[in-house]
DRENDO-1510 file (C-alpha; in Angstrom, 1 decimal, always signed):
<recs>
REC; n; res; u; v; w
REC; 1; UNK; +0.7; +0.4; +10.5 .
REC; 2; UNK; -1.7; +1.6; +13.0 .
REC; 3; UNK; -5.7; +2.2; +11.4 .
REC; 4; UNK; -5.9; +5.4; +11.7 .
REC; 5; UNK; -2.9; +6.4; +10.6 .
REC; 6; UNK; -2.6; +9.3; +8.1 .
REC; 7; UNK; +0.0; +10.4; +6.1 .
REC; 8; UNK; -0.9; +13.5; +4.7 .
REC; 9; UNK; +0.5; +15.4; +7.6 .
REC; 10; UNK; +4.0; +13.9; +6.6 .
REC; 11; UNK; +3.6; +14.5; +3.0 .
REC; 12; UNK; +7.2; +15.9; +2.5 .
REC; 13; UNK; +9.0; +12.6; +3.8 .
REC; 14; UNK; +6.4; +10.4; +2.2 .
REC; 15; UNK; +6.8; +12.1; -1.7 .
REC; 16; UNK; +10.8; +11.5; -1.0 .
REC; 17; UNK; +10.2; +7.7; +0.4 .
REC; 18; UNK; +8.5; +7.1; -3.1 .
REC; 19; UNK; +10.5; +9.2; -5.1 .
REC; 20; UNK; +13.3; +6.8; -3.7 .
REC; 21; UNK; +11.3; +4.0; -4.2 .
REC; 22; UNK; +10.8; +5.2; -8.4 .
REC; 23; UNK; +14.2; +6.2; -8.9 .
REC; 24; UNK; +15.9; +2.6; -7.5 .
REC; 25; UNK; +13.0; +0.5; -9.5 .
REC; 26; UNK; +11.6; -1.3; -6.5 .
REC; 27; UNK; +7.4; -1.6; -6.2 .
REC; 28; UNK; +4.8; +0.0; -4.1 .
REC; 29; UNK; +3.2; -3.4; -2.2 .
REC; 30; UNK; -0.7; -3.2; -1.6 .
REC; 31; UNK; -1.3; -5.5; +1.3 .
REC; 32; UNK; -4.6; -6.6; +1.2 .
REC; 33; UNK; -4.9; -7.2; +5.2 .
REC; 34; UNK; -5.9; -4.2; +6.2 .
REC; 35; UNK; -9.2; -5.3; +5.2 .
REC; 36; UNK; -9.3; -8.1; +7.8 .
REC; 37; UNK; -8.5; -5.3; +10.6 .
REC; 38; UNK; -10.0; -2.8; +12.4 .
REC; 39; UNK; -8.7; -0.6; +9.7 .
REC; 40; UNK; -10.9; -1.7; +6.8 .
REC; 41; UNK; -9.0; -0.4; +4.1 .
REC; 42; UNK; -5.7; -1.7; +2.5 .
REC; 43; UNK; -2.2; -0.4; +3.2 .
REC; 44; UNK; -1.6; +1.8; +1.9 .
REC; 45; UNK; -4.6; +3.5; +0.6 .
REC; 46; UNK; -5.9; +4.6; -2.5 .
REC; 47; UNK; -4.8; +8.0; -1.9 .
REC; 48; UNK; -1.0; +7.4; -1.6 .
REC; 49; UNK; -0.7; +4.7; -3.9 .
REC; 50; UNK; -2.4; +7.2; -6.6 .
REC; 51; UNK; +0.6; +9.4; -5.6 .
REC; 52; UNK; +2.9; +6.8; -5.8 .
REC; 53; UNK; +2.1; +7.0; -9.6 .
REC; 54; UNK; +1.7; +10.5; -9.9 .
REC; 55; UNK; +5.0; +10.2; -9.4 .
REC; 56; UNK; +5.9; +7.9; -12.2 .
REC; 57; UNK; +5.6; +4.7; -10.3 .
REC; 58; UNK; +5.0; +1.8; -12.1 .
REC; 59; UNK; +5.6; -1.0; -10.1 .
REC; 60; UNK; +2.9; -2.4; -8.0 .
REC; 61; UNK; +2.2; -5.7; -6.0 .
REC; 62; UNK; -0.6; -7.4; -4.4 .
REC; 63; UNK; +0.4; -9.0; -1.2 .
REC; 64; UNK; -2.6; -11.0; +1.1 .
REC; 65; UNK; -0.4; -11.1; +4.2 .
REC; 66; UNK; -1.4; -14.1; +5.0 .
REC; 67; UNK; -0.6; -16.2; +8.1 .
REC; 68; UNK; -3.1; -19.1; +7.6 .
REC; 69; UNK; -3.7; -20.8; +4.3 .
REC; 70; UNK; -7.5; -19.4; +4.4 .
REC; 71; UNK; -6.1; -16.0; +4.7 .
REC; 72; UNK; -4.3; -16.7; +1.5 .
REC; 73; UNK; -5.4; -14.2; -1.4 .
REC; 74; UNK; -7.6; -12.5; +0.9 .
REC; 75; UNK; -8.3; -9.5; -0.3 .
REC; 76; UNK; -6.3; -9.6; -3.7 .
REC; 77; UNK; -9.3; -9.3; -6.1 .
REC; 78; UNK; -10.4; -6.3; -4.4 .
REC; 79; UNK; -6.9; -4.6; -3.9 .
REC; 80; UNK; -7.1; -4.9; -8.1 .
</recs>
């Protein structure tokens, strides 16, 4: 995901990818990387993943991303 990315002007498609998401039981990941990046932020961020559960999601995971052991957790505590 680029850093800059929004996805507010794609709104439509995004509220159908989660509605999919709800309706066949899989989670919404929070990947805790983003804060190791330019981005600064996780990925998603706060914003969709409060629509995500507007929406009735429930299921959420915490993933660090990580591709060296000292990456591993990074950012988890935070992302909860």
């Amino acid at each position: 995901m680029l850093p800059d990315w929004d996805w507010r002007p794609h709104y439509g498609r995004v509220r159908k990818i989660l509605e999919g998401l709800i309706r066949r039981g899989m989670a919404l990941e929070i990947n805790s990387s983003g804060w190791r990046q330019p981005a600064g932020r996780p990925y998603p961020d706060l914003e969709l993943v409060k629509l995500y559960r507007e929406l009735g999601g429930e299921i959420i995971t915490i993933g660090s991303d990580a591709h060296r052991c000292e990456e591993l957790a990074a950012g988890v505590q935070q992302a909860l």
